[in-house]
Wavefront OBJ file of the C-alpha trace (Angstrom):
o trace
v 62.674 -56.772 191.309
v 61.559 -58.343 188.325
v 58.152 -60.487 190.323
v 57.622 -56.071 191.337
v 57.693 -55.353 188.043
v 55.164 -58.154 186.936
v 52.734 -57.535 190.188
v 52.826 -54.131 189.221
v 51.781 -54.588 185.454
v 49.287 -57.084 186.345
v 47.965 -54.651 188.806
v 47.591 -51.748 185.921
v 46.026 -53.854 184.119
v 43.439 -54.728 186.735
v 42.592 -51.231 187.285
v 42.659 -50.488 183.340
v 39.871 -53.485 182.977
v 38.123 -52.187 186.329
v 38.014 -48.684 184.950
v 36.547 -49.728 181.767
v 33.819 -51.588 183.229
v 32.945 -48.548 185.421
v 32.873 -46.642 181.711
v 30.868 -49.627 180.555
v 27.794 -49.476 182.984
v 28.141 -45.569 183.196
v 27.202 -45.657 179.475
v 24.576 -47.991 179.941
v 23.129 -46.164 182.612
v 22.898 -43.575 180.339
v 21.399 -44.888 177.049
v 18.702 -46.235 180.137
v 17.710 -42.647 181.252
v 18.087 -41.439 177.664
v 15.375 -43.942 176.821
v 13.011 -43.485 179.600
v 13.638 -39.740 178.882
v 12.323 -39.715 174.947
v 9.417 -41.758 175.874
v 8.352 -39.001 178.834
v 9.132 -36.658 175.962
v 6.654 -38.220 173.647
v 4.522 -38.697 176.380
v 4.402 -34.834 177.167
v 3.992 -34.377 173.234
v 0.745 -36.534 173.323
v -0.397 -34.741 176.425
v -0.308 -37.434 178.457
v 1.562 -35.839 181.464
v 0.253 -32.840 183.388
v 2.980 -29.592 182.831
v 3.837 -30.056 187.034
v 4.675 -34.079 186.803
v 7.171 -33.587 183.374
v 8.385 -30.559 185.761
v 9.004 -33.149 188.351
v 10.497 -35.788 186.378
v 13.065 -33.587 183.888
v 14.252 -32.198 187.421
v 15.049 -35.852 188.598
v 16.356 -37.110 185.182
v 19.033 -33.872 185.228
v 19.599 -34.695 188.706
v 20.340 -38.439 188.212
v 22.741 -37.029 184.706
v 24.617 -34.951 186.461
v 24.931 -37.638 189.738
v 26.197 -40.011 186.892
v 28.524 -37.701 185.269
v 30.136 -36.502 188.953
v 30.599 -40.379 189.696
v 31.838 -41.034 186.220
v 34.339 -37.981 186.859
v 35.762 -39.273 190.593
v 36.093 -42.757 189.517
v 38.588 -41.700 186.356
v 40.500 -39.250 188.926
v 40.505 -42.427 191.253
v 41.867 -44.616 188.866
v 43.975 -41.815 187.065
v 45.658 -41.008 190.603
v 45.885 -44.977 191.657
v 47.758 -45.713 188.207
v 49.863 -42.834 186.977
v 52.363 -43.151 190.509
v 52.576 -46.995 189.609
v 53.270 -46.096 186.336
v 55.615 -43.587 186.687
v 57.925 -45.915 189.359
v 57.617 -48.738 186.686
v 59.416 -46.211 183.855
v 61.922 -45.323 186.593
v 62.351 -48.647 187.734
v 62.896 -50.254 183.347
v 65.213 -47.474 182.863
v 67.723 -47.680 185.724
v 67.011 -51.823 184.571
l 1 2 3 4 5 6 7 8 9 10 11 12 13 14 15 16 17 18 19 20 21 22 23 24 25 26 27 28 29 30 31 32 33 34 35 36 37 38 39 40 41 42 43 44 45 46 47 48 49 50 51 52 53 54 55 56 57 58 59 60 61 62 63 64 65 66 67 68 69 70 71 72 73 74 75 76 77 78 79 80 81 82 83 84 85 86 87 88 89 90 91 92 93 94 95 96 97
């Protein structure tokens, strides 16, 4: 019961480090497209790209944003849904302990 119990916490904290690397490159990803985006912005301010190519590229840049934040979103659910039954069976199991 007790090797369970380890396993189990060992386990949670895989996920926990797993989920926070996930967070980790999601916000990198980010700050990436965040970049590239303010340099097409000053770009478009210099009049450097035609009005129909910025068109193009904001469209793809929200696209990719909201791609990230949809993945971001499933792989906390994932995690959330993986964990909180361990979780909950380790409280029952330390308290009939």
């Amino acid at each position: 019961m007790i090797a369970e119990i380890t396993v189990l916490k060992k386990r949670i904290k895989e996920l926990e480090r797993y989920r926070m690397h996930l967070e980790e490159m999601a916000k990198e990803r980010t700050i990436e497209l965040e970049e590239t985006n303010t340099a097409l912005r000053v770009l478009i301010t210099k009049g450097e790209l035609s009005d129909p190519l910025c068109f193009s590229w904001r469209s793809k840049f929200k696209m990719i944003l909201k791609r990230i934040t949809a993945i971001k979103d499933q792989v906390v659910k994932c995690l959330f849904l993986q964990i909180a039954p361990k979780m909950v069976f380790l409280a029952i199991v330390i308290e009939e302990w």
